[in-house]
OpenMM code with the backbone's topology and positions (N, CA, C; nanometers):
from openmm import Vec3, app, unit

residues = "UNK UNK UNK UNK UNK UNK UNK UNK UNK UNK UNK UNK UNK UNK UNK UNK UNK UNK UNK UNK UNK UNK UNK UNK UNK UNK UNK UNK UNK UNK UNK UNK UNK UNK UNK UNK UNK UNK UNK UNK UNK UNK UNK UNK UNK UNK UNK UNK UNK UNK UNK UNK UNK UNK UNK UNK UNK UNK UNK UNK UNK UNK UNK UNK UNK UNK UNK UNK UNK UNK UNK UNK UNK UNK UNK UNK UNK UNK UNK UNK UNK UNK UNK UNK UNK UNK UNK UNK UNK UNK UNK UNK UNK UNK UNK UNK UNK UNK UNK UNK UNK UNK UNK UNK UNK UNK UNK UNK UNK UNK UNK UNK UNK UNK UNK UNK UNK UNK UNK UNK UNK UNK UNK UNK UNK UNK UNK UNK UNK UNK UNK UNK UNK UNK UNK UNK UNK UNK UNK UNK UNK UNK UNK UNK UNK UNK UNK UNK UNK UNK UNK UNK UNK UNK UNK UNK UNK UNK UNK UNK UNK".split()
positions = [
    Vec3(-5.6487, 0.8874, -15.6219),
    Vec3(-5.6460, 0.9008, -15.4772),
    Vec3(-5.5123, 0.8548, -15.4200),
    Vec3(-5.4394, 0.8071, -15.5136),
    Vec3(-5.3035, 0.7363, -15.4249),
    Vec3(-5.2187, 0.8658, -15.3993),
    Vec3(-5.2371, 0.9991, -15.4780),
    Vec3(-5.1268, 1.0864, -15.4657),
    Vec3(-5.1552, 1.1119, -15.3276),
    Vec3(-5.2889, 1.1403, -15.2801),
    Vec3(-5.3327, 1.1818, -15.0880),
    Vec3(-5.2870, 1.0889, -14.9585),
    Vec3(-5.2013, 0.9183, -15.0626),
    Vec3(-5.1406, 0.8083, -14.9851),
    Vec3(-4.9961, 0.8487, -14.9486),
    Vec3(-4.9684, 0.9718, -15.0558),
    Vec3(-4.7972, 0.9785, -15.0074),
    Vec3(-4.7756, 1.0847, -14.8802),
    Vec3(-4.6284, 0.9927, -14.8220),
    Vec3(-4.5802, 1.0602, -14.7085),
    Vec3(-4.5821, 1.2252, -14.7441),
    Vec3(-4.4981, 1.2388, -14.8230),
    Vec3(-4.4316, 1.4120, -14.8530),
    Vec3(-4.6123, 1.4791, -14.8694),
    Vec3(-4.7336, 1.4411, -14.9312),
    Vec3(-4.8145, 1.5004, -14.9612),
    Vec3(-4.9167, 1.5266, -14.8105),
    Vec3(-4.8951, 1.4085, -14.7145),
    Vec3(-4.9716, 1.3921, -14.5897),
    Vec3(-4.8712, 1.4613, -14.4888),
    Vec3(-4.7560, 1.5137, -14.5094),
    Vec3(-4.6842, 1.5947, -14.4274),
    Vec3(-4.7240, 1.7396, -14.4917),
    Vec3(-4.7160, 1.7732, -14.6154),
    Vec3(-4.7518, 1.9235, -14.6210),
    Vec3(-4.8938, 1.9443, -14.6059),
    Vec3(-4.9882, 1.8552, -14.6029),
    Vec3(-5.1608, 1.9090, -14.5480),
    Vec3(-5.1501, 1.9396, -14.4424),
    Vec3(-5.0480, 1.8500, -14.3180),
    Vec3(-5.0347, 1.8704, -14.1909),
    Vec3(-5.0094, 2.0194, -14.1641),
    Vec3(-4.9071, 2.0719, -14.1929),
    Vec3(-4.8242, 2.1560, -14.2043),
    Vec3(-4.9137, 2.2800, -14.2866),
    Vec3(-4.9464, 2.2609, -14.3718),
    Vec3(-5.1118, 2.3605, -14.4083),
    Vec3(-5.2032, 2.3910, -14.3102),
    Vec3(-5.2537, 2.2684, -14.2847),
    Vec3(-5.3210, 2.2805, -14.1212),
    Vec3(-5.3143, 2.3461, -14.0158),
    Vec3(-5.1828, 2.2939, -13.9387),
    Vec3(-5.1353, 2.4036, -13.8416),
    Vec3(-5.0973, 2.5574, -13.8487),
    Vec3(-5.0863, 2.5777, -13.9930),
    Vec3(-5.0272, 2.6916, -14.0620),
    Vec3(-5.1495, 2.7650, -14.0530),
    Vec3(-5.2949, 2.7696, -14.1024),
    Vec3(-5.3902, 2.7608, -14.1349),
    Vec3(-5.4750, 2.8000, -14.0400),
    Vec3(-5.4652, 2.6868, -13.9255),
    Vec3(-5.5553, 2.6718, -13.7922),
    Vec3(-5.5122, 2.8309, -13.7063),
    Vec3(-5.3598, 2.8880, -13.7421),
    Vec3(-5.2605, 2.9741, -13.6082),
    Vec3(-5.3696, 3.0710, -13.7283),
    Vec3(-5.3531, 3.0663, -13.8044),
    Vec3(-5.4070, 3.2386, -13.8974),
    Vec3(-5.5708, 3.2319, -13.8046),
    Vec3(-5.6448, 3.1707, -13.7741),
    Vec3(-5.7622, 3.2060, -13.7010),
    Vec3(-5.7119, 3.2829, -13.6000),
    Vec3(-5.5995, 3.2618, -13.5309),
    Vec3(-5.5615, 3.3181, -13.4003),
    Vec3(-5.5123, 3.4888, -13.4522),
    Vec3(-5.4618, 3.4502, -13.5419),
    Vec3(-5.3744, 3.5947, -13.5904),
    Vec3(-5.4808, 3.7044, -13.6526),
    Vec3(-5.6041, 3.6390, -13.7057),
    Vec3(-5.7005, 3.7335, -13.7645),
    Vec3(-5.7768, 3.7050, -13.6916),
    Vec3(-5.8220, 3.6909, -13.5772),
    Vec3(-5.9334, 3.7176, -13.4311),
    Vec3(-5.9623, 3.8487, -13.3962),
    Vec3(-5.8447, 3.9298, -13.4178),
    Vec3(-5.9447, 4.0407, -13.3520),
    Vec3(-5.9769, 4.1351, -13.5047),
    Vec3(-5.9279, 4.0917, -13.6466),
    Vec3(-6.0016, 4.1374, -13.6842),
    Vec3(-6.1048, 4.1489, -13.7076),
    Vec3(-6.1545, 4.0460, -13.6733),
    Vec3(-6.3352, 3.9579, -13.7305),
    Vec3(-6.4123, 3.9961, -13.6058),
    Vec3(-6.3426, 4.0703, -13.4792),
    Vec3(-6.4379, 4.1059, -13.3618),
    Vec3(-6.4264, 3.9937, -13.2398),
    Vec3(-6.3052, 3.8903, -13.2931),
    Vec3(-6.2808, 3.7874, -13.1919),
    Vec3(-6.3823, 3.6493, -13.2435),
    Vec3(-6.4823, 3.7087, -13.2569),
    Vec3(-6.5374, 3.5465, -13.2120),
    Vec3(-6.5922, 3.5302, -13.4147),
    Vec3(-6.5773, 3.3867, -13.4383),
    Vec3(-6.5935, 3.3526, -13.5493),
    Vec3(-6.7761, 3.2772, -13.5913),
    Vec3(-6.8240, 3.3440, -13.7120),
    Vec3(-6.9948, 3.2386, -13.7456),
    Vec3(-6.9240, 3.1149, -13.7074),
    Vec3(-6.8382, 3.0507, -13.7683),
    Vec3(-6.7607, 2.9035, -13.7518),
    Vec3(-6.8160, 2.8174, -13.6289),
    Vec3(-6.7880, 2.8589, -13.5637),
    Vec3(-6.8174, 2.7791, -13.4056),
    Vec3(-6.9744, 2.7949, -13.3764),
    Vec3(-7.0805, 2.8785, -13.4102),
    Vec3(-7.1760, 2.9024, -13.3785),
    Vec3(-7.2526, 2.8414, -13.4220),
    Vec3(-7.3784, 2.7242, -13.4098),
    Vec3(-7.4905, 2.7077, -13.5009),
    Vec3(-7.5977, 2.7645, -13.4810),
    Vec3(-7.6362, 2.7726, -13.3132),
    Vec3(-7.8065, 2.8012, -13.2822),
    Vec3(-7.8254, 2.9146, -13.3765),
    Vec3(-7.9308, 2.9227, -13.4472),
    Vec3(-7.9923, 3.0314, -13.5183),
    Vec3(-7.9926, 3.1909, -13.4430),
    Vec3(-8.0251, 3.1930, -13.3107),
    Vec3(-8.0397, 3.3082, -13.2601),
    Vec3(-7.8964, 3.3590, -13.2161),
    Vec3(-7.8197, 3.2187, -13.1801),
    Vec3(-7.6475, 3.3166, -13.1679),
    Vec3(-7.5825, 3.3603, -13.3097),
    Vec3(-7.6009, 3.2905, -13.3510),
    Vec3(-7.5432, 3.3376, -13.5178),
    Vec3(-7.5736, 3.4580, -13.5739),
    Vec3(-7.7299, 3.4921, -13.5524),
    Vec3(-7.7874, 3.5673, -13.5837),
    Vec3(-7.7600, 3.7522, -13.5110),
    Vec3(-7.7377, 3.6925, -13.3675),
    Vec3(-7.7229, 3.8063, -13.3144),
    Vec3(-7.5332, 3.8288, -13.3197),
    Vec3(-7.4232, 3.7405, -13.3172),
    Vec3(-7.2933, 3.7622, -13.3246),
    Vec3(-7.3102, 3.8106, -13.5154),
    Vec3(-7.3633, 3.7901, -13.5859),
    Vec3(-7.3610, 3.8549, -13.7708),
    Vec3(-7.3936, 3.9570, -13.7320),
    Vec3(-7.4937, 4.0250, -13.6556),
    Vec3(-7.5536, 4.1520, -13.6186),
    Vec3(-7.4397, 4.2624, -13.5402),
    Vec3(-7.3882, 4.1756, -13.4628),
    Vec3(-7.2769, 4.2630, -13.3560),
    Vec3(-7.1986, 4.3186, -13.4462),
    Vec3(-7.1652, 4.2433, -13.5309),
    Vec3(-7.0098, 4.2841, -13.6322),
    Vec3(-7.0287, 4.3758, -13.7138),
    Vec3(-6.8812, 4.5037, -13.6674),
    Vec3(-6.9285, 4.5915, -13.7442),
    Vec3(-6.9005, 4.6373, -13.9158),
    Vec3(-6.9036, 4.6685, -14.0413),
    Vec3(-6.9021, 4.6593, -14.1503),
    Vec3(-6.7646, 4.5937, -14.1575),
    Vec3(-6.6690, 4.7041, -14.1072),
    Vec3(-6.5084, 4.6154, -14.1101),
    Vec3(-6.5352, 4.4849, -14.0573),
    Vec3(-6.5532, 4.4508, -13.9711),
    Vec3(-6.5312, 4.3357, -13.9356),
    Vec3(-6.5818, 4.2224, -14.0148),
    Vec3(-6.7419, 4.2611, -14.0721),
    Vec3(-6.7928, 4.1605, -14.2073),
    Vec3(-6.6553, 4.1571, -14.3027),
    Vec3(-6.6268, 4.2787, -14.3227),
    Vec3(-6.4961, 4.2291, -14.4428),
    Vec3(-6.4279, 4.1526, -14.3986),
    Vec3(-6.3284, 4.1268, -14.3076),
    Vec3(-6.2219, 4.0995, -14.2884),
    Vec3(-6.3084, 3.8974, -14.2580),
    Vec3(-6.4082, 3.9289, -14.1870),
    Vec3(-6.4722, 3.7240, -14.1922),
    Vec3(-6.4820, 3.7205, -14.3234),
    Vec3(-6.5457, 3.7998, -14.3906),
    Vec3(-6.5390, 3.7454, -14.5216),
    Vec3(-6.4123, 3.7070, -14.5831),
    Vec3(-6.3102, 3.7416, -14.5756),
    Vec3(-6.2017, 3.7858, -14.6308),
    Vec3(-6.1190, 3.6203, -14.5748),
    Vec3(-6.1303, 3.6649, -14.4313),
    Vec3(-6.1133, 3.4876, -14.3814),
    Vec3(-6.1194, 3.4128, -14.3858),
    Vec3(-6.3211, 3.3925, -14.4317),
    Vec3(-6.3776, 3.2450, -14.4806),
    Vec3(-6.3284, 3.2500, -14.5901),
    Vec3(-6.3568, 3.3404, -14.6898),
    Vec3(-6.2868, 3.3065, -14.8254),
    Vec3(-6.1475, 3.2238, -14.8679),
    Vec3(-6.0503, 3.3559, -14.7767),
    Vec3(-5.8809, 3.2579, -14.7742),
    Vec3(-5.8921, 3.1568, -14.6643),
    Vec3(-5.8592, 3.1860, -14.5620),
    Vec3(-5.8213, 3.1158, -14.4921),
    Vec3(-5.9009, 2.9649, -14.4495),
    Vec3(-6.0244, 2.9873, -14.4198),
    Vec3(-6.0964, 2.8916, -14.3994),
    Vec3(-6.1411, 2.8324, -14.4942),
    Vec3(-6.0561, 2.8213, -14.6119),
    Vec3(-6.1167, 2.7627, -14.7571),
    Vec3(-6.0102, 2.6364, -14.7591),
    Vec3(-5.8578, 2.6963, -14.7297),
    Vec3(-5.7276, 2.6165, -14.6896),
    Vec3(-5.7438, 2.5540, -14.5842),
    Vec3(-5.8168, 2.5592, -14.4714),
    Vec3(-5.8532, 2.4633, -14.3754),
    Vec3(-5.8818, 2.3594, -14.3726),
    Vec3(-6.0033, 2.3786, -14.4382),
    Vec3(-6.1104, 2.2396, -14.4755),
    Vec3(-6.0340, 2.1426, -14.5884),
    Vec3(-5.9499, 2.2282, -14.6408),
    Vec3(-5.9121, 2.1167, -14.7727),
    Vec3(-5.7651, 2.0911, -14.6879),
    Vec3(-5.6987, 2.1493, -14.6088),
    Vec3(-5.6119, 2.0653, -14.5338),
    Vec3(-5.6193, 1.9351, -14.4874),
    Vec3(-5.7375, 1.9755, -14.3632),
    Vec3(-5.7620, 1.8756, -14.2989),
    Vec3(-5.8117, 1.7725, -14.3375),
    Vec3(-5.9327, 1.8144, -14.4337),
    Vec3(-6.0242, 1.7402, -14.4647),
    Vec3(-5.9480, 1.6243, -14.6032),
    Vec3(-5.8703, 1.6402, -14.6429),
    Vec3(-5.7319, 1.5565, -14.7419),
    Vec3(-5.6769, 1.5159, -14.6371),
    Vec3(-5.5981, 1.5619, -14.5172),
    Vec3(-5.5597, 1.4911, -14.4681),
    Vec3(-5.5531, 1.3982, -14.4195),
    Vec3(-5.6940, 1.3605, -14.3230),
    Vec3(-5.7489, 1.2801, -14.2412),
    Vec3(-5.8235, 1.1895, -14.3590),
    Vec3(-5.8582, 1.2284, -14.4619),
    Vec3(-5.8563, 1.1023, -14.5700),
    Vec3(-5.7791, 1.0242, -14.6376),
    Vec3(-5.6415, 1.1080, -14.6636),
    Vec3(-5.5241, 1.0735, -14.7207),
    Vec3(-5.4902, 0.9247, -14.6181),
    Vec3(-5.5134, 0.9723, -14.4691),
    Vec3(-5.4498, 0.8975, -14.3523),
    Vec3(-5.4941, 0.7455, -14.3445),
    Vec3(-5.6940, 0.7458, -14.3630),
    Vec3(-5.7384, 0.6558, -14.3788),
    Vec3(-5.7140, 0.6052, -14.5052),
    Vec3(-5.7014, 0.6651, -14.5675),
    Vec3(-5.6825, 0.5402, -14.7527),
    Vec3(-5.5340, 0.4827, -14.7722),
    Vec3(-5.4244, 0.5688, -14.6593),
    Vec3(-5.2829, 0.4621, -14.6867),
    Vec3(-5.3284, 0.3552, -14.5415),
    Vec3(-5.3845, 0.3859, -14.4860),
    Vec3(-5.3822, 0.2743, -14.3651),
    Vec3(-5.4520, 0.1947, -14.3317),
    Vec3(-5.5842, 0.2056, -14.4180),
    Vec3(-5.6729, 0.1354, -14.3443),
    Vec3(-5.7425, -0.0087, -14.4894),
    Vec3(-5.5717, -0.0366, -14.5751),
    Vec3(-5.6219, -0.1237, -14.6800),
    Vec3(-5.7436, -0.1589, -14.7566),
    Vec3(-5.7673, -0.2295, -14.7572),
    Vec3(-5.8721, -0.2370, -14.8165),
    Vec3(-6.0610, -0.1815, -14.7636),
    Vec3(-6.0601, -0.1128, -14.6587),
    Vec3(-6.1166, -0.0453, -14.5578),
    Vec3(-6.1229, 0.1128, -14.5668),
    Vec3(-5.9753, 0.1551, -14.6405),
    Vec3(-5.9654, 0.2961, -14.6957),
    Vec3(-6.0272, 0.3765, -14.7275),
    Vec3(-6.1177, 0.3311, -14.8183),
    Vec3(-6.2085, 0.4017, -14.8990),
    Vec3(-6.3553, 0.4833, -14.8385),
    Vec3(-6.3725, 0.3586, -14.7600),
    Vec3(-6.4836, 0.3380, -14.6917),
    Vec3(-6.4344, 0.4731, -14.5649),
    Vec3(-6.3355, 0.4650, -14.5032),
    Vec3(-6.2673, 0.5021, -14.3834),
    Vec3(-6.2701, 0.6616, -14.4163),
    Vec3(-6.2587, 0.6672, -14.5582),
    Vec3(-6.2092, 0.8198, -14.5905),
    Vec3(-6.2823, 0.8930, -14.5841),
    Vec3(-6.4415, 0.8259, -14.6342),
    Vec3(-6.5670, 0.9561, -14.6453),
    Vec3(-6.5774, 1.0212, -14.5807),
    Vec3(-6.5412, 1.0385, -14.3935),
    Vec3(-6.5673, 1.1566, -14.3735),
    Vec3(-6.4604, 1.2646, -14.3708),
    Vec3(-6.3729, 1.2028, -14.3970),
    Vec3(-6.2496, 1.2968, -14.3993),
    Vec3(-6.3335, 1.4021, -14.5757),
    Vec3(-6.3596, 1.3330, -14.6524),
    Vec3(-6.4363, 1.4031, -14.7621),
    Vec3(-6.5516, 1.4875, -14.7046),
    Vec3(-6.6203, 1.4183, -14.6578),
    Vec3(-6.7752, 1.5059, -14.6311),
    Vec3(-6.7549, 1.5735, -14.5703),
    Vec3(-6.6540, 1.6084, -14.4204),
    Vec3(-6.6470, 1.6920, -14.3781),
    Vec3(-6.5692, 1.8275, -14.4514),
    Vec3(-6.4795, 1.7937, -14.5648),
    Vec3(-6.4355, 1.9027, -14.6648),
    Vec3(-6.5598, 1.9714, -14.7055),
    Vec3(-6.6808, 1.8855, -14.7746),
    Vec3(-6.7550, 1.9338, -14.8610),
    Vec3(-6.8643, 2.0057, -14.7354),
    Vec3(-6.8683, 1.9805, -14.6573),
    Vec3(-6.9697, 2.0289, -14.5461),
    Vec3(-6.9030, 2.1730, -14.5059),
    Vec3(-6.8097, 2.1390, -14.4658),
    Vec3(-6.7349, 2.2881, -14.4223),
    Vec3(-6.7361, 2.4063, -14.4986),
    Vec3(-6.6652, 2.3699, -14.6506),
    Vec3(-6.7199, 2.4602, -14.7542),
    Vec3(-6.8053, 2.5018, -14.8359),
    Vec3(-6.9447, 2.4309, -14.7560),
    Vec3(-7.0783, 2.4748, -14.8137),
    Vec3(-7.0995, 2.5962, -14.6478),
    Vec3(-7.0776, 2.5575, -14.5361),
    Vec3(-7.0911, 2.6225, -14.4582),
    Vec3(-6.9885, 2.7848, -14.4648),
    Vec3(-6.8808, 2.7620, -14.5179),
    Vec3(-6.8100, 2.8819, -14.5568),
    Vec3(-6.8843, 2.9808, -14.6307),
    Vec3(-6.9285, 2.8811, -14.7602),
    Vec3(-7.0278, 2.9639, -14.9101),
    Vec3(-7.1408, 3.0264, -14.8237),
    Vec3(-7.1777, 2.9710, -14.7287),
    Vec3(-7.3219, 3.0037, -14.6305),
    Vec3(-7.2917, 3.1315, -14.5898),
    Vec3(-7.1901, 3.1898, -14.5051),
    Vec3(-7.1128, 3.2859, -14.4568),
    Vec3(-7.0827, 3.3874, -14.5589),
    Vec3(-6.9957, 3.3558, -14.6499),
    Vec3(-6.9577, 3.4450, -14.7012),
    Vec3(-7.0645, 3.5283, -14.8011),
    Vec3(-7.1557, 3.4634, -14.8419),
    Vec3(-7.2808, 3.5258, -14.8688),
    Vec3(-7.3145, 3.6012, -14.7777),
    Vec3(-7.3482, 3.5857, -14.6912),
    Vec3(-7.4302, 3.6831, -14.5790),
    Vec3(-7.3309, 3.7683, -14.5220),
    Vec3(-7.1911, 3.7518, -14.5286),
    Vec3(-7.1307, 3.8807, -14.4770),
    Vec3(-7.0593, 3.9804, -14.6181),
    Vec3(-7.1130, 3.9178, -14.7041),
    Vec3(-7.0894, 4.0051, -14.8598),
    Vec3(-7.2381, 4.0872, -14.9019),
    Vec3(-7.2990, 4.0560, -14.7767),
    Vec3(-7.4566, 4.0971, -14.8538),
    Vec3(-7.5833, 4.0456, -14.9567),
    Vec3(-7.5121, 3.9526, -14.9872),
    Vec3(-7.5399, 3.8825, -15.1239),
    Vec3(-7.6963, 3.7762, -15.0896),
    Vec3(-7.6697, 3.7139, -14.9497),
    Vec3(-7.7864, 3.6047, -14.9420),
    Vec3(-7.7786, 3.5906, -14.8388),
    Vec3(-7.9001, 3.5859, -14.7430),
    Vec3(-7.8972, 3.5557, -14.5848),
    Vec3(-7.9405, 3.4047, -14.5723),
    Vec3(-7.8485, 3.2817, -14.5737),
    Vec3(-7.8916, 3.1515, -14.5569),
    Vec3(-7.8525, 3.1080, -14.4362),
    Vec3(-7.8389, 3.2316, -14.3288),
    Vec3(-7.7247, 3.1666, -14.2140),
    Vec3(-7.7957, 3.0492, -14.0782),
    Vec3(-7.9782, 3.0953, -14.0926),
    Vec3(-8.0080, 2.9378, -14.0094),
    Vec3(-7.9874, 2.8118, -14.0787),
    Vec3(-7.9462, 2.8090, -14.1774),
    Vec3(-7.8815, 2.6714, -14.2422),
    Vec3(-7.7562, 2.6049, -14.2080),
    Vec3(-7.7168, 2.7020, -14.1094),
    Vec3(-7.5893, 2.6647, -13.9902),
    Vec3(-7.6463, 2.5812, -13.8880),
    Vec3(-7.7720, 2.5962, -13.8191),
    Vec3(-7.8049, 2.5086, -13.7515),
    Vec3(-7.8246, 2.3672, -13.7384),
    Vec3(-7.7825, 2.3041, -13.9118),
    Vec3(-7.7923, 2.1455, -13.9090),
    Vec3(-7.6487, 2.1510, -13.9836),
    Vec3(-7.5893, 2.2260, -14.0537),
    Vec3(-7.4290, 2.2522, -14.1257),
    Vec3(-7.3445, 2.2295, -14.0158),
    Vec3(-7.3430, 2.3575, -13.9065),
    Vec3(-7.2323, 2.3286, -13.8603),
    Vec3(-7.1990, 2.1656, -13.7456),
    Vec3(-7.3169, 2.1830, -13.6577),
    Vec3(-7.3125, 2.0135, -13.6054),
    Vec3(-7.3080, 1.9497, -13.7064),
    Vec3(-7.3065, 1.9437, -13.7846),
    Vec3(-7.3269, 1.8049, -13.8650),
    Vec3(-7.1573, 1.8158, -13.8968),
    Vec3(-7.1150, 1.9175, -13.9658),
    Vec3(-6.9544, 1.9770, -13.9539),
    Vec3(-6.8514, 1.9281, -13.9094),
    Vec3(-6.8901, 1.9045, -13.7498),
    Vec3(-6.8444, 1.9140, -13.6338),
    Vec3(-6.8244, 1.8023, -13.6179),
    Vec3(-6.9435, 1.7159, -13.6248),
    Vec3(-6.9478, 1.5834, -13.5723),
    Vec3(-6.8406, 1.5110, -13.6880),
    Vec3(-6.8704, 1.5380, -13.8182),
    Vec3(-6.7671, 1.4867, -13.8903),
    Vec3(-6.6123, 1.4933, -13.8978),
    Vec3(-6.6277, 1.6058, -13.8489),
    Vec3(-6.4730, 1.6485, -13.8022),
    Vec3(-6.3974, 1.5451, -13.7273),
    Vec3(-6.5045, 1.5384, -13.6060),
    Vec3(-6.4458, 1.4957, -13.4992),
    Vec3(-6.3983, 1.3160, -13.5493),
    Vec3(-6.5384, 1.2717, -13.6024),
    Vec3(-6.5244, 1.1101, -13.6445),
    Vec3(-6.3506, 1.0551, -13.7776),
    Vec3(-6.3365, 1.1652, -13.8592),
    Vec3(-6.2464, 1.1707, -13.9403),
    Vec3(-6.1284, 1.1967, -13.8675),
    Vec3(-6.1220, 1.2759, -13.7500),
    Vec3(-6.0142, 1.3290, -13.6744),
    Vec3(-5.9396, 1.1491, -13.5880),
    Vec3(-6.0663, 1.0989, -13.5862),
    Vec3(-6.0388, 1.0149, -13.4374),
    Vec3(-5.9853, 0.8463, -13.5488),
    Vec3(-6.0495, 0.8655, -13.7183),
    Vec3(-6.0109, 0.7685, -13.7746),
    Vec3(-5.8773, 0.7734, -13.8738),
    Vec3(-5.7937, 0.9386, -13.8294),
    Vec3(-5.7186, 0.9447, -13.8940),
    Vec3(-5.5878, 0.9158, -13.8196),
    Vec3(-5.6450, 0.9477, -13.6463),
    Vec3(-5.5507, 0.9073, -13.5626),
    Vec3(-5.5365, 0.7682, -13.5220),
    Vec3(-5.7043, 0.6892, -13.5438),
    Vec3(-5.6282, 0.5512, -13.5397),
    Vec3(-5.5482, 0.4910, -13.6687),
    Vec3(-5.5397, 0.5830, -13.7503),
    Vec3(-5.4754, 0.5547, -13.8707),
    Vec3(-5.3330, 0.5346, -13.8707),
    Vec3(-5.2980, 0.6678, -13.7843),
    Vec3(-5.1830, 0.7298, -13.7264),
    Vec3(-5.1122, 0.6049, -13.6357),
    Vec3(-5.1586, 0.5358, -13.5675),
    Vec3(-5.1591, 0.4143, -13.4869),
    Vec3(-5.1082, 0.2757, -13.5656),
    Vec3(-5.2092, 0.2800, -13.6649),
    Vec3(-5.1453, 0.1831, -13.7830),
    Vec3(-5.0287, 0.1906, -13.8230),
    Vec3(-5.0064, 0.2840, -13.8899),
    Vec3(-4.8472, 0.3479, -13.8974),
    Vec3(-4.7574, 0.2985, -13.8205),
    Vec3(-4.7969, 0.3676, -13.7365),
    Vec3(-4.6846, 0.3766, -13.6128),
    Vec3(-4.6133, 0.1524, -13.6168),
    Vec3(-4.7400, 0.1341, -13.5673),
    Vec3(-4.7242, -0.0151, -13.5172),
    Vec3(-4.6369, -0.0657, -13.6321),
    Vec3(-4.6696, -0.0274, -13.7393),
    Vec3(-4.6375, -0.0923, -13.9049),
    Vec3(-4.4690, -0.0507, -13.9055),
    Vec3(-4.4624, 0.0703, -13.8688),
    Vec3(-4.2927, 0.1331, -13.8581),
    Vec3(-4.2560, 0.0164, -13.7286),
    Vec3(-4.3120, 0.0439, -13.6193),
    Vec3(-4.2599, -0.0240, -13.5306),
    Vec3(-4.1803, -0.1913, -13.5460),
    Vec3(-4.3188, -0.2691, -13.6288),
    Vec3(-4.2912, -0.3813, -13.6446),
    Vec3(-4.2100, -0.4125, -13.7846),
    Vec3(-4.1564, -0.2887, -13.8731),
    Vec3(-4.1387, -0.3005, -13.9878),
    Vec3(-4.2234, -0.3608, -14.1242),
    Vec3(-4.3633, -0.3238, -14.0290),
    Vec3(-4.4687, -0.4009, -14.1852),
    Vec3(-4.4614, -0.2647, -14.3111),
    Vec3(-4.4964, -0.3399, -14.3915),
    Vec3(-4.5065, -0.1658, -14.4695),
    Vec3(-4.6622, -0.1269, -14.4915),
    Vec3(-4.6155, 0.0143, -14.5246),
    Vec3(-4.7740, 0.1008, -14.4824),
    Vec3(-4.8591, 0.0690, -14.6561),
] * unit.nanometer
topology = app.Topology()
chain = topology.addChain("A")
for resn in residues:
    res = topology.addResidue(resn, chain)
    for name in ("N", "CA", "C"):
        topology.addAtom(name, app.Element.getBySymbol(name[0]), res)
């Protein structure tokens, strides 16, 4: 886990990330605009999988597969990488959701890409996946930025990280 502690390795996840996050924008209107991703209730999911027309299943599929596969392991390394150089002996502990939310996201991807490959319809299993997703996101997001804070103060005061 120390290689996810180095600077050069927590600057290119970043940089994956943002790289990563703009390709949702750039492949939007192939997928019909709106992404399964954001959706959990069973009946919106259900009826936005329904709207989309065959092309458009390809191209989400094609998305979740690449793109949203590099997402989750961006971020989701990142915001762990952040907590395990900063948060000492606390790290470890700090990191899980930066992990769970990797492993959550890309069970919710596998969820998707089944059902827009034809293969398996598991998509009300989005309804406790993606909040749960989400919420982790957000908690890993907010402990990677007070992480980010650590840093900072540590540069500031010259402690080392």
């Amino acid at each position: 886990m120390q290689f996810l502690t180095r600077a050069p390795v927590l600057l290119a996840l970043f940089v994956m990330m943002i790289l990563s996050g703009a390709g949702f924008q750039v492949f939007g209107p192939a997928v019909g605009g709106a992404y399964l991703d954001m959706v959990s209730e069973p009946a919106e999911v259900r009826a936005l999988f329904e709207a989309l027309t065959p092309e458009q299943k390809t191209a989400h599929f094609w998305v979740t597969v690449l793109n949203d596969t590099i997402f989750p392991l961006s971020f989701g390394l990142l915001f762990a990488g952040m907590a395990l150089r900063f948060f000492g002996k606390w790290g470890k502990l700090a990191a899980l959701p930066g992990f769970a939310v990797l492993i959550f996201d890309l069970t919710e991807n596998t969820v998707q890409a089944l059902a827009l490959a034809g293969v398996a319809d598991a998509l009300d299993a989005k309804a406790w996946i993606t909040p749960l997703k989400f919420g982790l996101f957000w908690l890993a997001a907010a402990i990677a930025i007070l992480a980010a804070l650590i840093g900072l103060y540590r540069l500031a005061t010259r402690r080392k990280a």
